[in-house]
N, C-alpha and C positions, 0 to 999 in steps of 0.2 A: 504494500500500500504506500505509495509515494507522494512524497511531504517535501515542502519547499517552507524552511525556516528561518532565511534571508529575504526577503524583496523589498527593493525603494519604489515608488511611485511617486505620483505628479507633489506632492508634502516634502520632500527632496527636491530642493532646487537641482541638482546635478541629476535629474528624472523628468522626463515627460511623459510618462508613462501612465493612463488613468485606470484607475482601479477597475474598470468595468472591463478594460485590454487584458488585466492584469486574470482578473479571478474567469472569464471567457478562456484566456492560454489552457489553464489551469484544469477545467473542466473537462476543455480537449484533449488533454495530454494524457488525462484519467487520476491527475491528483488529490488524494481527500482530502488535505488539509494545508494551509498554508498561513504564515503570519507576517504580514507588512511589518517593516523595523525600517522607520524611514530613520532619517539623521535628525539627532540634538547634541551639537560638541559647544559646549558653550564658549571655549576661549580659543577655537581654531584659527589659527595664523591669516589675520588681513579680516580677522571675522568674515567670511566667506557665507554669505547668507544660504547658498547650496549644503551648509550642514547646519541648519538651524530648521525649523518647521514653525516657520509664520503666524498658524492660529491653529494651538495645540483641540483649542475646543472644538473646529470645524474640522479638523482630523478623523478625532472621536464619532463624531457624527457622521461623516460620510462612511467610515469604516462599519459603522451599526446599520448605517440605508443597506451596505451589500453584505451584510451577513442578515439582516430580514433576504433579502432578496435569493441570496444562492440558500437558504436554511433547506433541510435535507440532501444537496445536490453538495454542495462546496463548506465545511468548514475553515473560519477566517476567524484569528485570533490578532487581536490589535496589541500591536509589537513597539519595539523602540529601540534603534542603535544610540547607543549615549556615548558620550566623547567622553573618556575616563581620564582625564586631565588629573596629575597631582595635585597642583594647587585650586583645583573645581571641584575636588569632591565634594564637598560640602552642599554645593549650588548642584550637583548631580542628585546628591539625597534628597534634599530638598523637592527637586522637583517631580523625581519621581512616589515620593510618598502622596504629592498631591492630586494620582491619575488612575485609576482602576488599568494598569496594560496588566495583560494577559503572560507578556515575556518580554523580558531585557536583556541585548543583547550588550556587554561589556566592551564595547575596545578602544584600541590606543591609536589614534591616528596625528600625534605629534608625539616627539621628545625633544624637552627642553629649548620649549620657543618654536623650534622646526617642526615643518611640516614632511612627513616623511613621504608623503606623495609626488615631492621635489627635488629636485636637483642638490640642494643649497642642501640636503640633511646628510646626503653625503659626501661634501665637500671634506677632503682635508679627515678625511677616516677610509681606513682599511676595509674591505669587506669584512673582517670579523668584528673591528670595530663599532661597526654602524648595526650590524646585527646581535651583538652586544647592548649595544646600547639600548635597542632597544625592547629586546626581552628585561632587560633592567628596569625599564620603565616601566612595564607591561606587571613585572613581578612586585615593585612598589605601589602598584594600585591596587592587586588585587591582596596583597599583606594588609592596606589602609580602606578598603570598602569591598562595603558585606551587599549591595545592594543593586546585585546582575544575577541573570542564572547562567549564565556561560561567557566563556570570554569568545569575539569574534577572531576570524582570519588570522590565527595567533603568528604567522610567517608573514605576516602582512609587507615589510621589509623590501623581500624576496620579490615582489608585485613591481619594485618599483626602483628596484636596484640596477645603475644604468652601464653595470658592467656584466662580464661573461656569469652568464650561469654555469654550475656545474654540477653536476648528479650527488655530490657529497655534501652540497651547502646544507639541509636541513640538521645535518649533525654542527655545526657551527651553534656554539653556546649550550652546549647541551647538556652540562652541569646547573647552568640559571635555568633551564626548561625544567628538568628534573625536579629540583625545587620549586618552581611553579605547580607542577603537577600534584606535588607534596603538598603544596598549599591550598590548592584547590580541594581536591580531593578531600583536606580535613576540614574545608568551610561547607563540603558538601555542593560544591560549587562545578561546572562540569568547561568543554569546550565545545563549538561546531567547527563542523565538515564544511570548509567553505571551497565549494565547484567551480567558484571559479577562476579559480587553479586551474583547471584544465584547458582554460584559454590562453594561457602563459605558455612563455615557452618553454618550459621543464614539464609540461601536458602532464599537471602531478596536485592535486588536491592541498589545500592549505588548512590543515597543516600536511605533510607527507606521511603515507602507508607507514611509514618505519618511525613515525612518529606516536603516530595514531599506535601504534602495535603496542610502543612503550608505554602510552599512558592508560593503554587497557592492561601489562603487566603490573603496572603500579597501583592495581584496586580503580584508576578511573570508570565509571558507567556511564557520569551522567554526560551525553553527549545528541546535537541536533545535526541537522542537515537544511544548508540552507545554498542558494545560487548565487546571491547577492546581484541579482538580476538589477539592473534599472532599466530594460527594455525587455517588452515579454516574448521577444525572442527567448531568451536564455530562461524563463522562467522554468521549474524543476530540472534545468542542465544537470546531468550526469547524475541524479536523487538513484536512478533503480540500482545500475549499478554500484554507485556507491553504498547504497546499504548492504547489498549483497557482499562488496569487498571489506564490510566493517564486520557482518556475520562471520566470514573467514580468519577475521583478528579476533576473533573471540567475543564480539559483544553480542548477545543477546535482544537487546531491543534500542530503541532509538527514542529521547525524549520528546515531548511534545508537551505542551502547557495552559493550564485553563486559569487566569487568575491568579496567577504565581505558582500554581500548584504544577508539580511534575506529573504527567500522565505517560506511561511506559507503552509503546508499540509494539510490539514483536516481532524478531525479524524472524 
C-alpha cells in the first residue's frame, strides 16, 4: 500500500503545484495515503518567503476542503516541514504547539548562517568538512528539541554538493550519524526515506541503503517514506519499491500518523 510522506504544494513558494494536481496524481498512481509538509524555516538565509507558508490558517483549511473531498478514496494528513534552526527552536515550538498537524517533519536546511542549498556553504571546506558540519548541526537540534516525528532528507548535503560524487560519500561522518541515530532512537524519534535521491546523480535514496541498514541495526523502527515532490510529476516517486527495499533491511512496517500519533503499516 503506497504512501507519499513528503509533498510541497502551491503553500511553498518554491511549488506550484495545487492540491487538487497533487491528491488527483495520487489516486492514479493507486496511493492510500499521503501528507502535504509544505515549508516553515523561520530564519532561512535572505528570509526566502518560498520556505515560509503565508497564511498558516488558509493552509488548514484548504487541506480539510480535500480530505472532505477525497474521504474514503485518498487519505490526507496535514503535515509540516519546519526549519530546525538552533537559534529558532524556540519560535519552532512555539508555533507548532499552536496547530493540530497530523506530522512534522524535522530538518536542517542551513548551518551556521549558510544556506546549504548554495554555493557559498561550501566555500573554503572539504567535502568531509561541509558534511560534517553539517550532521553536527542536524545532531545539535535534534539533542535541543523534542518536537518532530522524524528528521527529513538526513544526507541533504549530498543534494547539493557541487563537486564529484562518489559511491562511499554516505559513510563520510558516520560516527556523528551513529550518534544521531542513538539519539533519536532514545527520544523515540524516527527518520524518512527521502526518493528523491533517486533523481541525483548517485540514483540512491536519502539517506542511503547502507545507511538505512545501520539505523535498522541500531533498534531504529520509526521511519516514513516521502518524495518530497513539489511537482506531481514525482508524486509517490520510487514509495513501492522503496518499501519493499526497507522490508529486505529488516523493517517490518513503515510509519504513518494521525495527530501526532504513530500508526504502523505493514510491509
Amino acid at each position: 500500500m503506497p504512501v507519499d510522506y513528503h509533498l510541497h504544494s502551491q503553500f511553498s513558494g518554491d511549488s506550484k503545484t495545487t492540491l487538487e494536481a497533487i491528491c488527483h496524481t495520487a489516486v492514479e498512481r493507486g496511493i492510500a495515503e499521503i501528507a502535504i509538509t509544505d515549508h516553515m524555516d523561520y530564519s532561512y538565509p535572505d528570509m526566502r518567503p518560498d520556505h515560509q507558508i503565508a497564511n498558516i490558517d488558509d493552509y488548514f483549511d484548504t487541506i480539510a476542503r480535500y480530505q472532505e473531498r477525497y474521504k474514503g478514496v485518498l487519505t490526507i494528513r496535514t503535515g509540516i516541514e519546519i526549519g530546525m534552526e538552533p537559534h529558532h527552536l524556540a519560535s519552532c515550538d512555539a508555533f507548532l504547539k499552536q496547530y493540530p498537524f497530523d506530522f512534522v517533519i524535522g530538518s536542517i536546511h542551513e548551518c551556521c548562517g549558510l544556506p546549504v542549498s548554495r554555493a557559498v556553504y561550501f566555500e573554503n571546506k572539504t567535502k568531509e568538512q561541509a558534511y560534517e558540519t553539517y550532521y553536527s548541526a542536524v545532531l545539535e537540534c535534534v539533542k535541543a528539541f523534542d518536537n518532530f516525528d522524524v528528521i527529513g532528507h538526513l544526507d541533504y548535503c549530498k543534494r547539493y554538493y557541487p563537486g564529484e560524487y562518489t559511491s562511499g560519500d554516505h559513510f563520510i561522518a558516520q560516527p556523528i550519524v551513529e550518534e544521531l541515530f542513538r539519539t533519536l532512537i532514545a527520544k523515540g524519534k524516527g527518520i524518512e526515506v527521502n526518493t528523491s535521491g533517486f533523481r541525483h546523480v548517485s540514483q540512491m535514496c536519502m539517506p542511503h541503503y547502507d545507511i538505512l541498514a545501520l539505523y535498522r541495526q541500531m533498534g531504529g523502527t520509526r521511519i516514513t517514506i516521502g518524495s518530497d515532490s513539489h511537482v506531481a510529476e514525482y508524486v509517490g516517486f520510487h514509495s513501492e519499491d522503496t518499501a519493499e527495499r526497507l522490508k529486505q533491511l529488516g523493517f517490518d512496517h513503515i510509519s504513518t500518523f494521525e495527530q501526532r500519533v504513530e500508526k504502523k503499516l505493514s510491509l
